[in-house]
N, C-alpha and C positions, 0 to 999 in steps of 0.2 A: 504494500500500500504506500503510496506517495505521499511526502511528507512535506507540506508548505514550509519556505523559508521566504519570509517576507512576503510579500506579495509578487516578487516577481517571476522566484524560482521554485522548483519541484526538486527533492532530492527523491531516488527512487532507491538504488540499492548504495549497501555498504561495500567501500571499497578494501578498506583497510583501517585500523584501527593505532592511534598512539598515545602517546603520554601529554599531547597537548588537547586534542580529540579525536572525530572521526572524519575522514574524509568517505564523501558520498556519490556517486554519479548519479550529475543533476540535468534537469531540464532549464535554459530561461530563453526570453527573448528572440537571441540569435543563435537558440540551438544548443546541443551537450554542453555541460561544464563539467566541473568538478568542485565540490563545495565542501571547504573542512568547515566542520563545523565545528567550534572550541569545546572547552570543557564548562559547564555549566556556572563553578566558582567564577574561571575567567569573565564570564556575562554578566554575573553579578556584582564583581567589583565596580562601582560608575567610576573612580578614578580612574581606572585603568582600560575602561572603554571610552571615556574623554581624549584619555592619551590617545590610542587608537585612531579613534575619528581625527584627529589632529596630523597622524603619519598616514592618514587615507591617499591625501594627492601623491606623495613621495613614493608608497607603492604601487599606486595607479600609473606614477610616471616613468617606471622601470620595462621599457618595450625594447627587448633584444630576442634576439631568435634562440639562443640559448638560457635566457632566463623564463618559467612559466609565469605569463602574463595575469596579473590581478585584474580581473575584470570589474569588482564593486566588494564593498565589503557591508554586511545587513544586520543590522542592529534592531531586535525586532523583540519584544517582551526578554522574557530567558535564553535567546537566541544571540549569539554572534559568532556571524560567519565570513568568510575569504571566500569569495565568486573565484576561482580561475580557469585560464583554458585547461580545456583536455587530453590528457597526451594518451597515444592508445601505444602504450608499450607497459615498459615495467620500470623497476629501480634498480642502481647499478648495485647494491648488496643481493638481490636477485639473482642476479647474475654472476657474482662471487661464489653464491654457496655451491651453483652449479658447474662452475669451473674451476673455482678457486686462486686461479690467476691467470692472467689474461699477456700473451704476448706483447712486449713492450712497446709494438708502434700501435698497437688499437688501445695497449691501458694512457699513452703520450698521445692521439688523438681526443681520449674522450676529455680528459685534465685539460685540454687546449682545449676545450668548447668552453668546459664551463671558466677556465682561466678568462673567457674574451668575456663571458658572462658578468664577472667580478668584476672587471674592469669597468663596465657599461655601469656597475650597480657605483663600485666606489665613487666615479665619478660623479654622481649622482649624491652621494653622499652616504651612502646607503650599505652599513657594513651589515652583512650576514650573518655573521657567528657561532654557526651552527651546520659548517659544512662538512658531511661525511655523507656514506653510499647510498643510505635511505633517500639523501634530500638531492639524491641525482636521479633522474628520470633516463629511460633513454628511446627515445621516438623510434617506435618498429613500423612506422610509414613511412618515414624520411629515410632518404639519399643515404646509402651504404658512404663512410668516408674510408682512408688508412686504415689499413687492417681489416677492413670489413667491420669497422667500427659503427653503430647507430649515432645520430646525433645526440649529444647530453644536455640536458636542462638543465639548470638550478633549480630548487625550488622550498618553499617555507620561508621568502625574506619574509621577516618584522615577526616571525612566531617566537625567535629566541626573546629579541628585546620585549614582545609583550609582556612573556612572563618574566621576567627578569626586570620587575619596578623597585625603587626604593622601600614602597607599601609592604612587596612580598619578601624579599629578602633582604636581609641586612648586609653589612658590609663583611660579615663573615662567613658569607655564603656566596658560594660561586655556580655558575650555570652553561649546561653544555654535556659534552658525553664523553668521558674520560679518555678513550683512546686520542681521541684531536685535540682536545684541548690546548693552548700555548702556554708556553712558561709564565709567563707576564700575567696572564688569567689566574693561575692556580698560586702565582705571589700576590693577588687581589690586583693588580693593576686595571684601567678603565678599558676596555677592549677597543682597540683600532683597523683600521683595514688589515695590517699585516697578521693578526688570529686566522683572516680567510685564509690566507697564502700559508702559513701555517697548516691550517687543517687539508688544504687543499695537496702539500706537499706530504704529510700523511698518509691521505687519500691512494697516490701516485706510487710511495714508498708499497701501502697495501695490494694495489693492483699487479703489480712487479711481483711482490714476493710473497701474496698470500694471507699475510698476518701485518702487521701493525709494527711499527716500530721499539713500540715503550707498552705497548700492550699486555696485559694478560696477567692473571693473580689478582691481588684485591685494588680493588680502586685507589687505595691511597698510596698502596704500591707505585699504580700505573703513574698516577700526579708525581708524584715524586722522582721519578725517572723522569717524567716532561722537564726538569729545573736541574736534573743531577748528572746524567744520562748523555754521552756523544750519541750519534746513532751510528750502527755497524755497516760494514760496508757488506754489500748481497755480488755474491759471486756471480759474476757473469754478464754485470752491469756495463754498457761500455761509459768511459771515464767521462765523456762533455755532460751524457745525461745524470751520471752519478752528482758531479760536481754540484750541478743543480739541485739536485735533491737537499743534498747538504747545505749549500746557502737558503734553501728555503727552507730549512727545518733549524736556523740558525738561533740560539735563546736572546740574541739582542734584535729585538723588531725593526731596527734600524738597516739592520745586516742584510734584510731578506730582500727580496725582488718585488716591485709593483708587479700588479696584477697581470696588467700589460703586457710589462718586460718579462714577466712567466711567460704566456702567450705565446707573444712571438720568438722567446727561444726555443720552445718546445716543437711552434712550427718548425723552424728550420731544422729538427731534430727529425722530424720524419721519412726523410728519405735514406738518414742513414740505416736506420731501424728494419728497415723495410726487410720483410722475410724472416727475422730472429725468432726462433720458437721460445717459450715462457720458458723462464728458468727454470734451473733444474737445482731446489733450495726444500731443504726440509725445515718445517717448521718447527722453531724455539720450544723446550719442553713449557708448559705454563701453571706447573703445581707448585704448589706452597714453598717457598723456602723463604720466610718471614716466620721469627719465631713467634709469632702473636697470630699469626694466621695458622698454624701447626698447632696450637694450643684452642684457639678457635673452633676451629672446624675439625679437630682430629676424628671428634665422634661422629662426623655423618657420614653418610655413604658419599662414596666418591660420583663424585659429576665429569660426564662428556668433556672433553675441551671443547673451546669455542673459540673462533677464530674471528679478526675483527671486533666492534664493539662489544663490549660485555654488558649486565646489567652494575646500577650503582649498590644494587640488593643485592649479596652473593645469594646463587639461587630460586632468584626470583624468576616465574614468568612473564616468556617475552609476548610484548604483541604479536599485531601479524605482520607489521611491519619493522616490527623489534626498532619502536622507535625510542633510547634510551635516555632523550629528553628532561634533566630534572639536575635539581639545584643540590648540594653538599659542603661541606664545613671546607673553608679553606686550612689546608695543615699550617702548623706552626712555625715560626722559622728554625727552632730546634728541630721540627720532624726534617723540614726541608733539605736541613744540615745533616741530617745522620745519614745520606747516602742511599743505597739502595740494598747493598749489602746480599750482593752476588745474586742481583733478580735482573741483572743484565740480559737480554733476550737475544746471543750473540747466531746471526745466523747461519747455516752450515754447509758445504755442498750435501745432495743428498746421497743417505746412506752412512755419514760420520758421525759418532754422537758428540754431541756441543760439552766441552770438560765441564764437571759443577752440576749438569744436569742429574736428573733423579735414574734415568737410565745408566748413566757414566757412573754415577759413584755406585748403584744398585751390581753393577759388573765389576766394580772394584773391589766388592764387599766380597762378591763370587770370587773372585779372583785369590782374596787372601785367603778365605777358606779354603780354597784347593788347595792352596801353596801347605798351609798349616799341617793338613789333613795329611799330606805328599808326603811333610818332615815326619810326621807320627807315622804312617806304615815305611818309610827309611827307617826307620831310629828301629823297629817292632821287627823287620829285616834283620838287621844286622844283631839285634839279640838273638832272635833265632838261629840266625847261621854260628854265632859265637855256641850258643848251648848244643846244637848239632854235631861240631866238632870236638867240644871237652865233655859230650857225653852228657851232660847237663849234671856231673861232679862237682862241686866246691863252687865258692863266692865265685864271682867273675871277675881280675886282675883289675888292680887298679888302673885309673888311664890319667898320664901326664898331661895337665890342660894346656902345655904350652908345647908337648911333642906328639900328643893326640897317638901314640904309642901306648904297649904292654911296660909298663916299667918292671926290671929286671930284680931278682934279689939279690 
């Protein structure tokens, strides 16, 4: 049954679900949209829907082919919603679970759409702050690019900063989804264009190699490596696009690359690319080695790994769009200070195990026990053969600890 929002549009079915709301496939005016419709609290805040109505033009004024266009926003009793276009494809996390990583001229195409995307938005004034794979769309009607890559949308500008008012959070709380996040966020700093290029440079790292850079274990883990943390280098990367990666994943926001200047290096990045099959990287082991996370969770049953975003609830469930959206304690600067303390996530060619890992030292443990075990049936040996020979009569001769001989009488 069809469900009025406002008087102009119909939402008919549910598309996907997340931690801000739902989004819906809707009917208005000029044909299909797609209508999130917030979360109910959100509607009832009026400060925070004043705000809103106030950033209406600034998102209305965001028209790039790779950004999903804001068609009207509807503020209607207990209702507020985002009118936008429709895209009939999927999101690029989507399409991670089912490959896992994507060869490097179609994961460096799609980053270059939404890089031009950023660019249009920062100009505009308009920073994102909440760019990872959910909030990438990617057009399965439009023009195959590199690689056989779909076009990439951006999409959910002005949802982070909705939730993210002074009203709802204080200054000791920070908002976003742990794996992107920048350093400067998780030290409380005010968030600027360069978090995009940040999370977007994340993003990229992900696409390449599967998993996240600073990813995996408990959330304050994961923050904590965003401010402590170089990122490793992924075997098999060639050096112009690594470099890149690395200054856009650099912790002084000054360091990194406008949006732009991402863009258009990544375009000319593409013809070198051209043909490399995805890397050949095993992913980082991601169990507990925090001794407060060991003490924590010893007693539950062990969980799946998860690759990409996690939740900020260890074991909590995901939406359907596992959108992990929501605010958390910024750490302290003594947490910040104490390091990560061997949750480095160093990645490997495949088939080697990473030193420190839970498989590596679990084989070292095997290791000594043989060894141990080897010395004890030696040693059980050689008594044997010693009583074989003297008949198993009398004490067995003393032995010289420095001529490892029968000493004489």
């Amino acid at each position: 049954m069809a469900r009025n929002i406002g008087s102009r549009y119909a939402a008919h079915q549910v598309l996907g679900r997340g931690s801000a709301g739902t989004v819906w496939l809707g009917e208005g005016p000029e044909g299909p949209v797609a209508i999130k419709l917030l979360r109910e609290d959100l509607a009832c805040d009026q400060e925070l829907v004043g705000r809103f109505v106030r950033e209406r033009t600034a998102l209305l004024g965001l028209d790039h082919p790779h950004v999903v266009g804001v068609r009207d926003l509807v503020v209607d009793g207990s209702d507020l919603a985002l009118v936008m276009d429709l895209v009939r494809g999927t999101d690029l996390r989507t399409r991670l679970d089912r490959e896992r990583r994507l060869a490097p001229e179609a994961a460096v195409a799609i980053v270059a759409d939404v890089a031009d995307g950023l660019a249009a938005a920062h100009a505009a004034g308009v920073v994102h702050r909440d760019v990872k794979p959910e909030n990438i769309l990617l057009d399965m009607e439009g023009p195959l690019g590199p690689g056989g890559a779909h076009p990439a949308l951006l999409t959910d500008f002005g949802v982070a900063k909705l939730i993210d008012t002074p009203r709802r959070t204080k200054a000791t709380k920070i908002i976003g989804t742990p794996d992107y996040l920048a350093p400067e966020i998780v030290e409380g700093l005010p968030p600027r264009a360069a978090v995009d290029i940040y999370a977007l440079a994340t993003v990229l790292y992900e696409l390449l190699a599967g998993f996240t850079p600073f990813g995996g274990g408990h959330p304050g883990a994961v923050l904590r490596r965003h401010v402590t943390e170089t990122v490793v280098p992924l075997p098999g990367v060639p050096d112009e696009l690594w470099q890149l990666v690395v200054q856009c994943l650099a912790k002084a926001p000054a360091s990194r690359l406008r949006a732009s200047e991402l863009a258009a290096r990544l375009h000319e990045l593409l013809p070198v690319l051209a043909g490399m099959p995805p890397l050949d990287v095993d992913e980082p082991d991601t169990g507990s080695t925090e001794p407060y996370e060991e003490a924590e969770y010893a007693a539950r049953p062990a969980e799946p790994r998860r690759r990409g975003a996690v939740p900020l609830v260890r074991g909590s469930a995901t939406d359907s769009n596992r959108d992990t959206h929501t605010s958390m304690r910024v750490p302290g600067p003594d947490e910040l200070a104490g390091g990560a303390r061997g949750t480095a996530r160093a990645p490997r060619a495949s088939g080697r195990r990473r030193p420190g890992s839970a498989r590596h030292r679990a084989v070292r443990r095997r290791r000594i026990t043989l060894g141990v075990a080897g010395l004890v049936l030696a040693a059980a040996a050689g008594v044997g053969g010693w009583l074989a020979v003297s008949g198993g009569d009398g004490p067995a001769p003393p032995v010289d600890s420095e001529q490892s001989a029968p000493v004489q009488p």
